[in-house]
mmCIF file of the N, C-alpha and C atoms, coordinates in Angstrom:
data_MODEL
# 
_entry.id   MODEL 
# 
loop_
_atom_site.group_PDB 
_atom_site.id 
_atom_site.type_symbol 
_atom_site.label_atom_id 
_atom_site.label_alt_id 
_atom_site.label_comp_id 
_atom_site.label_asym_id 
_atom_site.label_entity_id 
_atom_site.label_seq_id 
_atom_site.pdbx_PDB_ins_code 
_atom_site.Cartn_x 
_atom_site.Cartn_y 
_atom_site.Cartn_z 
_atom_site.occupancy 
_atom_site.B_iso_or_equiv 
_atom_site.pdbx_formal_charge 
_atom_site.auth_seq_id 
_atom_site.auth_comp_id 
_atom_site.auth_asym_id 
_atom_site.auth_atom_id 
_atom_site.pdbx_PDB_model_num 
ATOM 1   N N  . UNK A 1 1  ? 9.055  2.764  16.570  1.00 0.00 ? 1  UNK A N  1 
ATOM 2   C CA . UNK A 1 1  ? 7.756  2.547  15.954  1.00 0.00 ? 1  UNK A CA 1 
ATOM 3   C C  . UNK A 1 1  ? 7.705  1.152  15.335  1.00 0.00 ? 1  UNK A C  1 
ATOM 4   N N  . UNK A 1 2  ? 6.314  0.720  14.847  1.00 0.00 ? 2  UNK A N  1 
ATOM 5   C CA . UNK A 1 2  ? 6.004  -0.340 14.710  1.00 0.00 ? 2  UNK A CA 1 
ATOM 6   C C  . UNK A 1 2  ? 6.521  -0.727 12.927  1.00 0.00 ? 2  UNK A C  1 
ATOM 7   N N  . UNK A 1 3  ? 6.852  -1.693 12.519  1.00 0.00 ? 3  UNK A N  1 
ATOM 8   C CA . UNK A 1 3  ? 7.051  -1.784 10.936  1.00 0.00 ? 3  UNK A CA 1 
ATOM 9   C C  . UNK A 1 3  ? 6.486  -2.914 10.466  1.00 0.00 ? 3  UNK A C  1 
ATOM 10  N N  . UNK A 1 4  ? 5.340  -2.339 9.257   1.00 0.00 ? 4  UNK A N  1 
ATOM 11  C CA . UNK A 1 4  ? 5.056  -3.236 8.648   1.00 0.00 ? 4  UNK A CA 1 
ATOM 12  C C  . UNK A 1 4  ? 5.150  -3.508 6.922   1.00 0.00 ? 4  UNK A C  1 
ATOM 13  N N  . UNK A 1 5  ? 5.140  -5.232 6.760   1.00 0.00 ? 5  UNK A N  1 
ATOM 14  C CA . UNK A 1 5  ? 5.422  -5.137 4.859   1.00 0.00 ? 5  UNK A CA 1 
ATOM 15  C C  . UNK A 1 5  ? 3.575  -5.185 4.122   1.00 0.00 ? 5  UNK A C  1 
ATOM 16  N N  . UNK A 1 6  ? 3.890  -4.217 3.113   1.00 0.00 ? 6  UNK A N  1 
ATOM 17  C CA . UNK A 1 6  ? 2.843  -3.741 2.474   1.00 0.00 ? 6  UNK A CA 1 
ATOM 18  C C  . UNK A 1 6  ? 2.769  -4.457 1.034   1.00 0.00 ? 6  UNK A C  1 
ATOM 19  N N  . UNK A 1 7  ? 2.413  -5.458 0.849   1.00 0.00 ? 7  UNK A N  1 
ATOM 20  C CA . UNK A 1 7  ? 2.333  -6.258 -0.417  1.00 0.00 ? 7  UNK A CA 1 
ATOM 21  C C  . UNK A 1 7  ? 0.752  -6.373 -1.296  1.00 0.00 ? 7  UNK A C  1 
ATOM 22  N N  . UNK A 1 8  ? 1.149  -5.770 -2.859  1.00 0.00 ? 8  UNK A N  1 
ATOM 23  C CA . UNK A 1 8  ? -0.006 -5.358 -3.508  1.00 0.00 ? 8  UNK A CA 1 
ATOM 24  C C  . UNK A 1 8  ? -0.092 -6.650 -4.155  1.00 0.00 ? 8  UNK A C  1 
ATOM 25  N N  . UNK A 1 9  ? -1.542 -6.874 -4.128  1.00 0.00 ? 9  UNK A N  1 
ATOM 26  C CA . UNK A 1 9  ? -2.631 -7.934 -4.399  1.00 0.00 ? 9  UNK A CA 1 
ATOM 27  C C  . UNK A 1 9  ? -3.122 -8.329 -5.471  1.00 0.00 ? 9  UNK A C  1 
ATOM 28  N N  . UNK A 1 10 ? -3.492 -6.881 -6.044  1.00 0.00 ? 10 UNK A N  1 
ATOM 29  C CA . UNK A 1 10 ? -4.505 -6.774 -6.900  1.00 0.00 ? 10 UNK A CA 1 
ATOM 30  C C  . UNK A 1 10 ? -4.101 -5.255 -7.783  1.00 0.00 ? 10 UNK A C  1 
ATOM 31  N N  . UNK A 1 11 ? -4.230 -5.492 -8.947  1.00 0.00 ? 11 UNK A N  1 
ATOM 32  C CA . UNK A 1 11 ? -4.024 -4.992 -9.956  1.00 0.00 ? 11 UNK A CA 1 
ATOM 33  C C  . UNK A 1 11 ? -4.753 -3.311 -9.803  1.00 0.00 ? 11 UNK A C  1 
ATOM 34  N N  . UNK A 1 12 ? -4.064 -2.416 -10.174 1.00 0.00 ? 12 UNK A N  1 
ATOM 35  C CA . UNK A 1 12 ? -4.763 -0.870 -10.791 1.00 0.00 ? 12 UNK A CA 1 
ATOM 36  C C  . UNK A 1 12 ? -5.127 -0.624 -11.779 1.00 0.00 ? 12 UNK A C  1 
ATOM 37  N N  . UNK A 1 13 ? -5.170 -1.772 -12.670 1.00 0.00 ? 13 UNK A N  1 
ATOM 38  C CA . UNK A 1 13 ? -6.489 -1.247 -13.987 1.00 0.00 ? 13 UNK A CA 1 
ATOM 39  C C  . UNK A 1 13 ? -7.539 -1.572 -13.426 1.00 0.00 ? 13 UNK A C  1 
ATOM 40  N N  . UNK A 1 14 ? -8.458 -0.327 -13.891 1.00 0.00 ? 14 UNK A N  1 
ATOM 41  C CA . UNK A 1 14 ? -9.659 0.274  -13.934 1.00 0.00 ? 14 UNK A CA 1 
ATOM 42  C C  . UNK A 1 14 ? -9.950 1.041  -12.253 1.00 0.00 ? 14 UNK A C  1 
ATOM 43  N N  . UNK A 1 15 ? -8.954 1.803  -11.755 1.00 0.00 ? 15 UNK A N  1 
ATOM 44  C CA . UNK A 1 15 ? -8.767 1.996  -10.528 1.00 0.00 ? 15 UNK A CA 1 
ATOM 45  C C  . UNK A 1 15 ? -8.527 3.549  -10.947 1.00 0.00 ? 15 UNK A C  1 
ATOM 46  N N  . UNK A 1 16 ? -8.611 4.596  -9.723  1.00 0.00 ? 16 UNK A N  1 
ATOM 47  C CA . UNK A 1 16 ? -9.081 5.886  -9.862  1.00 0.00 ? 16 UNK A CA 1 
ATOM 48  C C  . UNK A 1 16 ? -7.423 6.180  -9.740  1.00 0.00 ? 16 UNK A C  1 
ATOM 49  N N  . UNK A 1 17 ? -7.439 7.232  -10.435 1.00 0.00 ? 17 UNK A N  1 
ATOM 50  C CA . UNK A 1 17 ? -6.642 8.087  -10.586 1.00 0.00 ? 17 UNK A CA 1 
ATOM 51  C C  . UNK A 1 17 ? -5.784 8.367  -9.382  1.00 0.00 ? 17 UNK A C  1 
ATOM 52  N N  . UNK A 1 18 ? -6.706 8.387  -8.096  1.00 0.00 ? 18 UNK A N  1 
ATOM 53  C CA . UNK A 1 18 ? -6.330 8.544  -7.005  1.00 0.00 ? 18 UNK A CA 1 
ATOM 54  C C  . UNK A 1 18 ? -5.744 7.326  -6.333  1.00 0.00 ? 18 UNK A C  1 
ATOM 55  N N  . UNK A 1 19 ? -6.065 6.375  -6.489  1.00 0.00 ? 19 UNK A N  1 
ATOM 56  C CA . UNK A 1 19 ? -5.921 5.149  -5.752  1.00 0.00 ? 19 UNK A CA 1 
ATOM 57  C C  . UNK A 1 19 ? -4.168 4.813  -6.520  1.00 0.00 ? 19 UNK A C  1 
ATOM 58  N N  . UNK A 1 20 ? -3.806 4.884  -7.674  1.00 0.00 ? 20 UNK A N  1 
ATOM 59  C CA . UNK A 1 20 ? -2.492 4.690  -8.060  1.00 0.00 ? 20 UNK A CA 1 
ATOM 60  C C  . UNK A 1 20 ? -2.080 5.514  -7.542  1.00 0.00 ? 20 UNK A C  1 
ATOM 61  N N  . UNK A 1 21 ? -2.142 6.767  -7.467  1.00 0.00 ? 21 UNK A N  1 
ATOM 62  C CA . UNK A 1 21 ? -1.367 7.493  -6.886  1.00 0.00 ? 21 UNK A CA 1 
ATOM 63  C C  . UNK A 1 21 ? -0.284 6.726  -5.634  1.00 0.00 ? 21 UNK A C  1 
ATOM 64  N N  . UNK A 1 22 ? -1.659 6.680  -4.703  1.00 0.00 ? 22 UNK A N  1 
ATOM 65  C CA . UNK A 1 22 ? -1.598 6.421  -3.439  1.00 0.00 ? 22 UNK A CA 1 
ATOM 66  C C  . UNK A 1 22 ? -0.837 5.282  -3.353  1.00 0.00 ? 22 UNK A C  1 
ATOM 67  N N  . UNK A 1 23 ? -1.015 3.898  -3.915  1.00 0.00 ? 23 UNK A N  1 
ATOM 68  C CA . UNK A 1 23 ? -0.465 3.010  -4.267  1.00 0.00 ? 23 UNK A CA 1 
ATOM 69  C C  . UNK A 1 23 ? 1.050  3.093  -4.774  1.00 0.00 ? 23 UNK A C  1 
ATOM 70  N N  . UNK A 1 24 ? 1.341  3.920  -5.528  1.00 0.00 ? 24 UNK A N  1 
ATOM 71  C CA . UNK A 1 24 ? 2.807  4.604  -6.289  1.00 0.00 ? 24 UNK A CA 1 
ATOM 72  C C  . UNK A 1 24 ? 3.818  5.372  -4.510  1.00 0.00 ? 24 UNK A C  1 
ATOM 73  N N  . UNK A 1 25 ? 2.852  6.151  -4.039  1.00 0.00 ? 25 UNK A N  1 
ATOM 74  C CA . UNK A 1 25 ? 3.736  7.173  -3.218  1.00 0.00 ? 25 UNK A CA 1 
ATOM 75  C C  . UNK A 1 25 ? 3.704  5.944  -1.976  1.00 0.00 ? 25 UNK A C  1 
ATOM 76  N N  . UNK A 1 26 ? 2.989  4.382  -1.725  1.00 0.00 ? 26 UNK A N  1 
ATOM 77  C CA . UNK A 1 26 ? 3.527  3.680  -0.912  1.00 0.00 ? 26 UNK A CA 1 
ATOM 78  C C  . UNK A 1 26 ? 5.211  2.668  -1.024  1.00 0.00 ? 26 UNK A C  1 
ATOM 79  N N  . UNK A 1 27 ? 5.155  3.418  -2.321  1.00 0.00 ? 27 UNK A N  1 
ATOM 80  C CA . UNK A 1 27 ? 6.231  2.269  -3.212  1.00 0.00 ? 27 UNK A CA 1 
ATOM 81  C C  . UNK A 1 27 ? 6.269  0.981  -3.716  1.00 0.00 ? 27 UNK A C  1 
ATOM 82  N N  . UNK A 1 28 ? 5.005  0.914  -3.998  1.00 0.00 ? 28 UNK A N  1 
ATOM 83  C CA . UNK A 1 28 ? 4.756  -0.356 -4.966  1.00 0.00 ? 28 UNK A CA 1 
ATOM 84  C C  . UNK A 1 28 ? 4.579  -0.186 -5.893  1.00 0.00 ? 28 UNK A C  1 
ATOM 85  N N  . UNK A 1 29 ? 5.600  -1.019 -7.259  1.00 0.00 ? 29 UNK A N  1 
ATOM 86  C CA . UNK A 1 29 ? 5.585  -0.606 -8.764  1.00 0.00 ? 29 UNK A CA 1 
ATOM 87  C C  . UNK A 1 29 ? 4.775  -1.561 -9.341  1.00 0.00 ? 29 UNK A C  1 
ATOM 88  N N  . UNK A 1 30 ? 4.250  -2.786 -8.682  1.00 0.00 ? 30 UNK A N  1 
ATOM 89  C CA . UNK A 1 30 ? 3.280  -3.667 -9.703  1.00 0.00 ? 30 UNK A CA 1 
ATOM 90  C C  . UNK A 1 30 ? 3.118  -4.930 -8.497  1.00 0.00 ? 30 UNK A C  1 
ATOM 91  N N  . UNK A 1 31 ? 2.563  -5.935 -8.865  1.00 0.00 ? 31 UNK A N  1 
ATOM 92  C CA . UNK A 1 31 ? 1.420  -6.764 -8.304  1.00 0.00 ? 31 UNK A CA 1 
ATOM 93  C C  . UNK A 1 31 ? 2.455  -7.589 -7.627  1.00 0.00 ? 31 UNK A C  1 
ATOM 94  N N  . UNK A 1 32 ? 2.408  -7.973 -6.751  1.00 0.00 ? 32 UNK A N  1 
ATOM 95  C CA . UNK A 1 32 ? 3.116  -9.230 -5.726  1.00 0.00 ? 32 UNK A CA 1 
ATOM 96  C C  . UNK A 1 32 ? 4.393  -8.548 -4.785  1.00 0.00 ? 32 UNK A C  1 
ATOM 97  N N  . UNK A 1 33 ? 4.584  -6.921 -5.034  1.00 0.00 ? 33 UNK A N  1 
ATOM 98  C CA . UNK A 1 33 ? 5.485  -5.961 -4.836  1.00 0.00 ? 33 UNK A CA 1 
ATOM 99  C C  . UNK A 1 33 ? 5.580  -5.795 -3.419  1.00 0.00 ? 33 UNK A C  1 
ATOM 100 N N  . UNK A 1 34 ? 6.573  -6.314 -2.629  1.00 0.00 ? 34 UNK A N  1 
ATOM 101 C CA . UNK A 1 34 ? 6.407  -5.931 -1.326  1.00 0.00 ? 34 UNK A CA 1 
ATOM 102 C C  . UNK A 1 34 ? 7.310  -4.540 -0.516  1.00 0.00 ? 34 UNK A C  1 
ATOM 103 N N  . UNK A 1 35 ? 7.203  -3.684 0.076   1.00 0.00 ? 35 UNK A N  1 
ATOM 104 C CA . UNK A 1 35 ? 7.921  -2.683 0.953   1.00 0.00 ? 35 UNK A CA 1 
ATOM 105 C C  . UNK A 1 35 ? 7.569  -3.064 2.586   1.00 0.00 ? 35 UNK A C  1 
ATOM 106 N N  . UNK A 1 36 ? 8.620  -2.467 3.296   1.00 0.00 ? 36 UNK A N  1 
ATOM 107 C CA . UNK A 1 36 ? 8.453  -2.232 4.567   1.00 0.00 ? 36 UNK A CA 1 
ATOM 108 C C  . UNK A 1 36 ? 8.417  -0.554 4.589   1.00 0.00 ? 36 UNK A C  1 
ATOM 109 N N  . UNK A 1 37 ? 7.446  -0.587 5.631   1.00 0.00 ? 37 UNK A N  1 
ATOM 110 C CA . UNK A 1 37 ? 6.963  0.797  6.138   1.00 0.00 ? 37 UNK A CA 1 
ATOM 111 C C  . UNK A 1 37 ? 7.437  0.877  7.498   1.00 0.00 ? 37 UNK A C  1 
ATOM 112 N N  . UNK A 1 38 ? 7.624  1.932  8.047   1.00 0.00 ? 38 UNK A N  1 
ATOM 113 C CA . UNK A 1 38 ? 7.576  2.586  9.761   1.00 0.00 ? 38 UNK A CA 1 
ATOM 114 C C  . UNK A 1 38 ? 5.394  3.071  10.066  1.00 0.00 ? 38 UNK A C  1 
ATOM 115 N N  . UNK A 1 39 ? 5.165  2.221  10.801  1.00 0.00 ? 39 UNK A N  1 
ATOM 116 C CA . UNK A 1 39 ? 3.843  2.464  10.769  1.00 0.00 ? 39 UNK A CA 1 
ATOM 117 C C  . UNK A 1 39 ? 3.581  4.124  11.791  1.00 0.00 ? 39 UNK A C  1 
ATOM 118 N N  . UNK A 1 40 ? 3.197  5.190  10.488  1.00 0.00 ? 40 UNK A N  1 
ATOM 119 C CA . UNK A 1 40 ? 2.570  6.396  11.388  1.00 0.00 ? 40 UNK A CA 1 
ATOM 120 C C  . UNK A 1 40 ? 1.419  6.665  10.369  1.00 0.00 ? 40 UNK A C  1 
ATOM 121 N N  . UNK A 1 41 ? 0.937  7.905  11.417  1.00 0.00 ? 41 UNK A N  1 
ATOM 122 C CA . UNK A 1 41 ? -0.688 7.896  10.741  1.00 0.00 ? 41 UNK A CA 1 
ATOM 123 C C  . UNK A 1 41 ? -0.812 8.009  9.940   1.00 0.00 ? 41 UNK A C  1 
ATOM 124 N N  . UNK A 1 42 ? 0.547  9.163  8.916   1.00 0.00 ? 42 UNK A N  1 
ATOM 125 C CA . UNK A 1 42 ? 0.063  9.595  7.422   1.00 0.00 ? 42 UNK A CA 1 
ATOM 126 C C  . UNK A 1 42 ? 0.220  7.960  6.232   1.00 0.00 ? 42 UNK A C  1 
ATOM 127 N N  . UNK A 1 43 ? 0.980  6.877  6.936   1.00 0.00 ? 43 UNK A N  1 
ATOM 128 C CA . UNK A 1 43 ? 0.899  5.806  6.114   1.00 0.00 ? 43 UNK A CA 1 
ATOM 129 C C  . UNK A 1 43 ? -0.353 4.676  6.470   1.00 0.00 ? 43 UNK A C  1 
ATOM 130 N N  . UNK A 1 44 ? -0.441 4.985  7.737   1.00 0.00 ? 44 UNK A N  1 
ATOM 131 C CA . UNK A 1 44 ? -1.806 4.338  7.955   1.00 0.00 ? 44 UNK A CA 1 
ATOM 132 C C  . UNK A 1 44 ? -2.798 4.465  7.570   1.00 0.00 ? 44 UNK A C  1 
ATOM 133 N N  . UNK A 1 45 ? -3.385 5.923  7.098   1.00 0.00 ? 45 UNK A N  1 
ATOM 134 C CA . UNK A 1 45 ? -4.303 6.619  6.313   1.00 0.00 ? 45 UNK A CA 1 
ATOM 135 C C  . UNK A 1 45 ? -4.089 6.141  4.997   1.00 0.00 ? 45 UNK A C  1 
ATOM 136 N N  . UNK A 1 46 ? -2.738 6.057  4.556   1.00 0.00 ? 46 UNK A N  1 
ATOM 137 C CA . UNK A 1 46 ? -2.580 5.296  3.263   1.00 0.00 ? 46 UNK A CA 1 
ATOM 138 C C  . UNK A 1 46 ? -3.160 4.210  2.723   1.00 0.00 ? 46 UNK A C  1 
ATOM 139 N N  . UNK A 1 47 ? -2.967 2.912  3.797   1.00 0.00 ? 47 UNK A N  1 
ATOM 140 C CA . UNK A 1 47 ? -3.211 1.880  3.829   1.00 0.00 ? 47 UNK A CA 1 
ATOM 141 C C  . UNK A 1 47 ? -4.410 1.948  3.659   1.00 0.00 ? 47 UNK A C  1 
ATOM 142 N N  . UNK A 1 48 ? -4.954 2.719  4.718   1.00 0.00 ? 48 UNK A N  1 
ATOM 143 C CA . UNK A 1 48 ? -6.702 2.477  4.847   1.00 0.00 ? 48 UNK A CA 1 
ATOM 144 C C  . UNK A 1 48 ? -7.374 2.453  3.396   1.00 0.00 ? 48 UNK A C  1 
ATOM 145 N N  . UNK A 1 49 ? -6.576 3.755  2.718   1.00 0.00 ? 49 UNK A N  1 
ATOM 146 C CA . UNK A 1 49 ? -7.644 4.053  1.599   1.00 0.00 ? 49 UNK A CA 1 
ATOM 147 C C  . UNK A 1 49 ? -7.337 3.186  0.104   1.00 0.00 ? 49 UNK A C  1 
ATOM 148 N N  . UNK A 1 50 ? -6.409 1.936  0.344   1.00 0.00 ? 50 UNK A N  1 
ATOM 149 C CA . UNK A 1 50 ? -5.866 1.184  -0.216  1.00 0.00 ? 50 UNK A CA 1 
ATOM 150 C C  . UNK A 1 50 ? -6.159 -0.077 0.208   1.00 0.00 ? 50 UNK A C  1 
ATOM 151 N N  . UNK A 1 51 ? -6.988 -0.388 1.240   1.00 0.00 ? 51 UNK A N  1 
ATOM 152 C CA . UNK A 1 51 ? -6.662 -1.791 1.933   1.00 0.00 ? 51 UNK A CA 1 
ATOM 153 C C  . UNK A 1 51 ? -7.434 -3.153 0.770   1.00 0.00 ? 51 UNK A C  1 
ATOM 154 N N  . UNK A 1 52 ? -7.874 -2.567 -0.109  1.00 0.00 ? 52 UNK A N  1 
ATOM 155 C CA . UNK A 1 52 ? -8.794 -3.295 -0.925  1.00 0.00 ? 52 UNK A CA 1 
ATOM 156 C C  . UNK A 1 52 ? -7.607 -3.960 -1.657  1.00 0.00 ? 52 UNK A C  1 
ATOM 157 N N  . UNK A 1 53 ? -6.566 -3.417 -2.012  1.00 0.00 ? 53 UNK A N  1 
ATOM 158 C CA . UNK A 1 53 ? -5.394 -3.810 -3.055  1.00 0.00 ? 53 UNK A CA 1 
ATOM 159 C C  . UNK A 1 53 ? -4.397 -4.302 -2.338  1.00 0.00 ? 53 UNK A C  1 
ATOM 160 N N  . UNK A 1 54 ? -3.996 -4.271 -1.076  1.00 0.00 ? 54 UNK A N  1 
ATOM 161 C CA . UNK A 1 54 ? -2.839 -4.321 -0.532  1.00 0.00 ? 54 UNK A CA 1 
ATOM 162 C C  . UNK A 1 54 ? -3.125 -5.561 0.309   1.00 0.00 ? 54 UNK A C  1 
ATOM 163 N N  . UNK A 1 55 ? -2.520 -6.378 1.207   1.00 0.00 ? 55 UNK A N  1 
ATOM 164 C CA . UNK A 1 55 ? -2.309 -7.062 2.317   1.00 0.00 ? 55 UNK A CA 1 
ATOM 165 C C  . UNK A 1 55 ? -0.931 -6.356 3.520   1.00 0.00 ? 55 UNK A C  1 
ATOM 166 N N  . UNK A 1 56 ? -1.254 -6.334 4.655   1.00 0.00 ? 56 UNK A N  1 
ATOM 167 C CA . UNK A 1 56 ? -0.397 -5.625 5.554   1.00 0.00 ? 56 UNK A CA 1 
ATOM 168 C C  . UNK A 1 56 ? -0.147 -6.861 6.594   1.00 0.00 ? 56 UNK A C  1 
ATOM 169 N N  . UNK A 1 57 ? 1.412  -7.043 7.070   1.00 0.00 ? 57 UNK A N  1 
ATOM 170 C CA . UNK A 1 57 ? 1.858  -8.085 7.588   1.00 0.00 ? 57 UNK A CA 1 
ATOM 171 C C  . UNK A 1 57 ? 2.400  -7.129 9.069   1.00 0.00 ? 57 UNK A C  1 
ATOM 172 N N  . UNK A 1 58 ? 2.758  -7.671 9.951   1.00 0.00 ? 58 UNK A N  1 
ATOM 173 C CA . UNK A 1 58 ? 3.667  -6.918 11.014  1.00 0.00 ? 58 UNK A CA 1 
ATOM 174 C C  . UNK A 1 58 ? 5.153  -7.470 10.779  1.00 0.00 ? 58 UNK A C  1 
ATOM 175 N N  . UNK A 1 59 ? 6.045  -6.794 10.605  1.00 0.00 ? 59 UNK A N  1 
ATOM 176 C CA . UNK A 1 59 ? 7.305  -7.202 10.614  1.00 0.00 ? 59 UNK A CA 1 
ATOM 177 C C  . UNK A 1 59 ? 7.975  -6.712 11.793  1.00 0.00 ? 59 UNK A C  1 
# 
């Protein structure tokens, strides 16, 4: 599978309850934070509902 790094952008204050979550269970603990992922749907769905905060690279 495909792998990509998931680096957060933009800050979670004033952000829903839900959106940290989501942000937390990608493994990012705070702003400039990068992970590599294995790209499948349940993280792609992730991304999606995050893409406002995040930047996604192909590694």
């Amino acid at each position: 599978m495909a792998k990509v790094k998931i680096t957060q952008v933009k800050s979670l204050i004033d952000r829903s309850q839900r959106q940290k979550d989501t942000v937390k269970a990608l493994g990012l603990k705070k702003m400039n934070d990068t992970v590599t992922k294995e790209v499948t749907p349940q993280i792609q769905g992730m991304i999606n509902k995050v893409a406002h905060l995040v930047t996604v690279e192909e590694a």
